[in-house]
Steps between C-alpha positions, in 0.01 A plus 500: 500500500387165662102443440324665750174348656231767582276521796184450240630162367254248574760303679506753768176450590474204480698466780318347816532706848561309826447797740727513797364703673783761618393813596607831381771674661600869515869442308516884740485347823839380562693805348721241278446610161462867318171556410418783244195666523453580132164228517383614844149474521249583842474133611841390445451226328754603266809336786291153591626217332474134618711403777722217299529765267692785727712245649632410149537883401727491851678233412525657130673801671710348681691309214532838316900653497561734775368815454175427309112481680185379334304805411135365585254692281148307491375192631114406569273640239099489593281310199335808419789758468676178269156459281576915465831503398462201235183659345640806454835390355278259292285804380804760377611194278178428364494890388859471383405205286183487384406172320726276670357209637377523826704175626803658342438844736404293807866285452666849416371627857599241652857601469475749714198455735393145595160404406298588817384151585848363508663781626817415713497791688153478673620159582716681720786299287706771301667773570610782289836665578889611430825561631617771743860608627605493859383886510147348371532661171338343193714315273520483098325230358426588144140628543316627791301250667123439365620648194272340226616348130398782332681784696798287550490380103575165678763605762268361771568135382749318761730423208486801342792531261482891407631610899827610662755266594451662893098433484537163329749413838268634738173253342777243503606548878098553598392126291786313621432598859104497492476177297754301741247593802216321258304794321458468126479806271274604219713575197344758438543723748859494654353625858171225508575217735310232693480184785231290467208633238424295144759656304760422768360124469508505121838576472646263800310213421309445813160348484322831627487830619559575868309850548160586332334837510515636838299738732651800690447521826353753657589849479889503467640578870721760333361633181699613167862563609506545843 
């Protein structure tokens, strides 16, 4: 398995921000992509993403083979509810390992939830989501998505090895397709990608993020999956 760079490496953060200053969009406005509502929450926040960031998931879909959508699970996450999720994903492995080093726990998180003040996803930048049938029916891709290291002994990671040969096609035909429209993944989850935020720079070379941390806007005109 190639080396994989983790959202805690100081490189990541390191990374200067040159805001663009694109708004959020609701990715349900136009009725283009599937949108699940398994992340649904009362604002909607869950479907914004940043506007250069939905037109590259459009573009994305439209270079998959006939028959297959974008499956659009969760975009925009607020500050706080990504502070939540890393602490308490930080505090089961603490419990699960006492006596590691705390650095060692805080990179271990970061596999599966970005630290909170680099987070990607309340940039507005990345996007979690899969691969759907004509009939809008889930597709196999080896794990189910936010499945973390632990529960998937691994699976989760984009190059996986220890999947089926139809899953491994499916993460195939969903990297080829999202990474020619410009999103990068993180390796280590197969359904994590992004336009734009640090990691995104990192990995492309360019001289700095696009998208910092972002504010909703007011109360979502349609709230959860409506």
């Amino acid at each position: 398995m190639n080396e994989i760079i983790l959202m805690a490496d100081p490189k990541v953060s390191a990374i200067a921000v040159r805001e663009r200053g694109e708004p959020l969009v609701d990715v349900r406005d136009e009725g283009l992509l599937l949108v699940d509502p398994r992340k649904a929450d009362e604002a909607g926040s869950y479907a914004l993403l940043r506007e250069g960031v939905l037109q590259r998931l459009l573009h994305a879909q439209e270079l998959l083979p006939g028959g297959l959508r974008l499956l659009f699970v969760e975009g925009y996450r607020p500050p706080a509810l990504q502070r939540r999720y890393f602490e308490e994903y930080l505090g089961g492995l603490r419990a699960e390992r006492p006596g590691l080093p705390e650095a060692e726990l805080y990179a271990m998180a970061s596999r599966y939830v970005s630290p909170p003040e680099i987070a990607p996803h309340s940039a507005g930048a990345a996007v979690d989501l899969t691969l759907a049938d004509g009939y809008g029916k889930e597709l196999d891709l080896g794990t189910r998505v936010n499945a973390d290291p632990e529960e998937s002994a691994g699976a989760c990671y984009t190059h996986a090895t220890d999947i089926g040969p139809a899953a491994r096609a499916h993460r195939e035909i969903l990297g080829a397709a999202l990474t020619a429209a410009g999103l990068v993944n993180y390796p280590t989850e197969w359904w994590h990608w992004s336009y734009g935020d640090r990691y995104w720079a990192l990995t492309t070379g360019s001289p700095a993020a696009l998208y910092g941390p972002a504010s909703p806007p007011p109360l979502s005109r349609r709230p959860a999956d409506a």
